[in-house]
N, C-alpha and C positions, 0 to 999 in steps of 0.2 A: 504494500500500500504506500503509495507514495506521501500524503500526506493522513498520517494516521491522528485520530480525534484525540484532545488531552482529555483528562478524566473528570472535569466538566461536562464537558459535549457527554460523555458516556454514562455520567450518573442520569442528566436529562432525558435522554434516550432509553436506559434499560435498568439502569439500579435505584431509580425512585419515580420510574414514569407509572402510571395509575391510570386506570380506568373509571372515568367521570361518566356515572349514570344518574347525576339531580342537576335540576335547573334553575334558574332564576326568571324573573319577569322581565329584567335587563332585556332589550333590544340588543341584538346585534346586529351593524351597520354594513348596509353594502359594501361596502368598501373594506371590510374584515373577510367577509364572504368571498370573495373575487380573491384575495388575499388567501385565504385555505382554499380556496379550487386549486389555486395555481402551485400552491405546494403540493395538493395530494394527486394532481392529477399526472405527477409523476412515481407515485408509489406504486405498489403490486395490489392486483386483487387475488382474491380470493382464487386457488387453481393456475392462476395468471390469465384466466378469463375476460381478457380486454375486450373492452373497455367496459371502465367504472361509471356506473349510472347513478349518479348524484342527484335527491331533486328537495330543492329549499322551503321548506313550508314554514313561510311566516308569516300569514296573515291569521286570523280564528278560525277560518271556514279550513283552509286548509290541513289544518293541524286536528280539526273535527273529522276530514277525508281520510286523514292517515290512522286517528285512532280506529277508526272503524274498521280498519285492517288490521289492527295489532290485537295480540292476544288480551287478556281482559287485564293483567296483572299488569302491563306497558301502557294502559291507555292513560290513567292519573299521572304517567312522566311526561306524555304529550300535551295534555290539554293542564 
């Protein structure tokens, strides 16, 4: 590896990174959203089944479309 991460970058990444499943009421701004596309849309999916289908539900109604497809225990993280 030509340049390899110091042990910042690696604690970041895999020795205190965490999976965030609660939320706040906070908006987040296009302009953060555009900002994570453009990082993850060079990550891997799942299988390596390109490409990753992203879709932003931020208004009520839409976030009401999505609950109705998630199992009954995820729907109070969405709405």
């Amino acid at each position: 590896m030509a340049n390899p991460l110091d042990d910042g970058a690696l604690d970041t990444l895999f020795r205190t990174a965490r999976t965030y499943n609660g939320y706040t009421d906070e908006p987040v701004g296009e302009d953060r959203l555009h900002a994570i596309w453009e990082l993850m849309k060079w990550g891997p999916t799942s299988a390596n089944q390109l490409p990753g289908r992203l879709v932003w539900c931020v208004s009520d109604d839409a976030k009401a479309t999505l609950a109705e497809a998630c199992s009954a225990q995820n729907k109070p993280k969405i709405l």
